[in-house]
N, C-alpha and C positions, 0 to 999 in steps of 0.2 A: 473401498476408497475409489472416488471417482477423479479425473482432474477434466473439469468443462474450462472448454476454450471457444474463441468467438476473432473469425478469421471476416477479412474480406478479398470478395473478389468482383472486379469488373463495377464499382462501385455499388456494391449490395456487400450486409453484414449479416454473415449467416454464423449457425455455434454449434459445438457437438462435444463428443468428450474424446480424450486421447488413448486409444487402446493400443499400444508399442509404439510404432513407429508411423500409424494411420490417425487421424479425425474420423471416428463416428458420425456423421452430420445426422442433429435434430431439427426440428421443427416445434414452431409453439411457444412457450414460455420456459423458461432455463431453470424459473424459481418454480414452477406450478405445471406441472403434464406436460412436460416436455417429453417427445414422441419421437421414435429412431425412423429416419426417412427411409434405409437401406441405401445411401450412399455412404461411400468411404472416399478417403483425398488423403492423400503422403500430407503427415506431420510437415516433414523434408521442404521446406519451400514454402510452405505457406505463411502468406502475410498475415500475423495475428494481431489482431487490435486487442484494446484495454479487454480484458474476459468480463468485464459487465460495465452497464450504462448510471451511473450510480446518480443520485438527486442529490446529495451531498457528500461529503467528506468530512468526517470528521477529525482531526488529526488533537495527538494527545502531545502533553508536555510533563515530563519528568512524572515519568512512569515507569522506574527502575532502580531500584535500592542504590544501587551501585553509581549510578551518577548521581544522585543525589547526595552523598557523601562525597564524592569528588571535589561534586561542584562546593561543598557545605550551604546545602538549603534546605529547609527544613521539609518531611516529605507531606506530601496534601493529605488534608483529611477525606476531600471529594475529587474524582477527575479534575482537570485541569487541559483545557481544549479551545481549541480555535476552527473554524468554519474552511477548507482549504478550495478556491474556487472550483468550479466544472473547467472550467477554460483551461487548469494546468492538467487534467489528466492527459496523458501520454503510454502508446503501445510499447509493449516491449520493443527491444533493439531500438528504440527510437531513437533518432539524434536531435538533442534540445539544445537550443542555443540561447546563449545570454544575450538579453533584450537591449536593442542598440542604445534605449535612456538611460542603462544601468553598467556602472564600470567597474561596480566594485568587488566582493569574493563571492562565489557560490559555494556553499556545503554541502557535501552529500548528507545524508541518514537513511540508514538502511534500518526498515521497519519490517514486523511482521504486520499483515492486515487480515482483516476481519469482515467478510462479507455478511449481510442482512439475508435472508432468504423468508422468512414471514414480516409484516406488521409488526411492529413493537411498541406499543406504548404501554407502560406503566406497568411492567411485567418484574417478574422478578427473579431474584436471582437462578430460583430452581429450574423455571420456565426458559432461561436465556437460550439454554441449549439447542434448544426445539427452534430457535428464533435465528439462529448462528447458521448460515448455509453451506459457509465453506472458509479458508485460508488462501491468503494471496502474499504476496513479495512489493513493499512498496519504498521506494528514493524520494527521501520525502525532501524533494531539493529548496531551500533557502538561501536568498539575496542575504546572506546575514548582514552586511553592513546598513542595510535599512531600517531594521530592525528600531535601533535604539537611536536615529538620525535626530527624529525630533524630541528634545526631552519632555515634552508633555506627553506623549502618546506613542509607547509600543504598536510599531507596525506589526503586527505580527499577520493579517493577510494580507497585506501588498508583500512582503517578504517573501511568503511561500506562497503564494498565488500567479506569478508569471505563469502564460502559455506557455507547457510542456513543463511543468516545474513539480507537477505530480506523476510521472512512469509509476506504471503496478502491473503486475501480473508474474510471470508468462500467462498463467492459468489460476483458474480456482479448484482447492482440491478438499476434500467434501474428509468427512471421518477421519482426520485426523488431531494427534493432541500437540499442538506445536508447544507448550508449556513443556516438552521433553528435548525439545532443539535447541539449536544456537541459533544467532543472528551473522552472520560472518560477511563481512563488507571486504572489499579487492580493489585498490584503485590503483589502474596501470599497473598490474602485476603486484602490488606490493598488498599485501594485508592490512588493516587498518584497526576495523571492528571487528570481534568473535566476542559476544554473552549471551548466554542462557536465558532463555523466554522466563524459565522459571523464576527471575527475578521481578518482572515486573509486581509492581506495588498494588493494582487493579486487574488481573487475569485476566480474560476474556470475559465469561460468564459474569463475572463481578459487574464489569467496566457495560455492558449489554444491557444491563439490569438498569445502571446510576443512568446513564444517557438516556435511557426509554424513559427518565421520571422527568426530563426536561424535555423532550420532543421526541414523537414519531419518528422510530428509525423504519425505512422503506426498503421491499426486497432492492437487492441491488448495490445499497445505498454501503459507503466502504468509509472503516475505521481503522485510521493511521492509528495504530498502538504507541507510538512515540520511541525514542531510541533510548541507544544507551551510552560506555564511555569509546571515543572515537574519533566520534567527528572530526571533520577536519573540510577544509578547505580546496577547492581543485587548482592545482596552478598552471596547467601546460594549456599549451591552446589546445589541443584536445585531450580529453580526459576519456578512459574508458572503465566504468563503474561497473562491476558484477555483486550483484549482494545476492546470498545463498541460504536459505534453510533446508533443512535435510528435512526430509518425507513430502518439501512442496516443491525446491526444484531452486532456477538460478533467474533471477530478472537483472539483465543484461541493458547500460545506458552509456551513449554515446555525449558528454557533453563537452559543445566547440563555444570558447571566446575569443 
């Protein structure tokens, strides 16, 4: 198990992997030969940005047994997905603030995500694995009252596309089976979400497989797996969001209205 991280310093973005309480620094490519420089740098203090540069985001909707019985909707026969821009990804600890055009609730969702690390298209389910680089922690933050403003037409990217509206990481961590974790959301101390990966409707491998037969997924490139029952609304003027899976760690958001 590895966990790659990708820090900046002095305006350059350089990446390595976490070995205790140090950054490894590589050089190279993160998905393809990536090579150990022999520098080390204190974890402790360093500013980490997003752990990769992604070309898309794909983000999923009701992809969880369990809210879908909640909610009573019937569950999809195929994924079910929306495009979440580049502009909202956001570093850990980052502090995201509600966009001065927009006054109405933001929700958290505490996601697992799914990083690319080869080319995928049209691959299949057995192949996905090989195609899977690693796991990340994603806040997959929504304007909900956007959403359904106008009734012609679910917003569903102006909603979850605000700058800094997607935070992911700390890190990506490589050889693990998050399908054995929970999802557990914190906001302001209080608990919210805790369910089991092992619910989702699309796995990993599955979900790698359906997306690759609609378009090129790209190293790099990060799938919001979709949440589950929880969610809820932020209401203080600052809100402090930790969502946690076990064997990948804690992605930590600070959001002010």
């Amino acid at each position: 198990m590895a966990k790659w991280v990708r820090f900046t310093d002095g305006g350059t973005t350089g990446f390595g992997k976490v070995d205790g309480d140090r950054i490894a620094v590589y050089a190279g490519n993160m998905f393809n030969g990536a090579k150990p420089t022999g520098e080390v740098r204190p974890l402790e203090g360093a500013a980490l940005a997003a752990p990769c540069d992604p070309t898309k985001i794909i983000a999923l909707w009701n992809n969880f047994h369990g809210l879908a019985a909640k909610l009573n909707v019937a569950e999809p026969a195929e994924p079910l997905y929306l495009l979440k821009s580049i502009g909202s990804v956001a570093a850990p600890d980052s502090e995201v603030r509600r966009p001065p055009a927009y006054s109405g609730k933001t929700v958290y969702e505490g996601e697992l995500g799914i990083v690319i690390g080869k080319t995928a298209t049209n691959i299949s389910e057995d192949e996905a694995a090989s195609h899977i680089f690693g796991y990340t922690i994603v806040n997959d933050l929504t304007a909900a009252d956007i959403l359904n403003k106008d009734p012609t037409f679910p917003q569903w990217a102006r909603a979850k596309g605000f700058d800094g509206y997607g935070p992911f990481g700390p890190w990506i961590v490589t050889d693990v089976d998050p399908t054995l974790a929970n999802v557990r959301t914190v906001l302001n101390g209080a608990e919210r979400q805790n369910y089991p990966l092992s619910d989702m409707i699309f796995p990993p491998a599955r979900l790698v497989s359906l997306l690759s037969q609609d378009m090129t997924l790209n190293p790099g490139d990060l799938i919001a797996c979709g949440t589950s029952i929880g969610v809820g609304s932020m209401k203080e003027p600052r809100n402090e969001v930790e969502v946690s899976i076990d064997g990948i760690g804690t992605l930590r958001t600070v959001f002010v209205q």
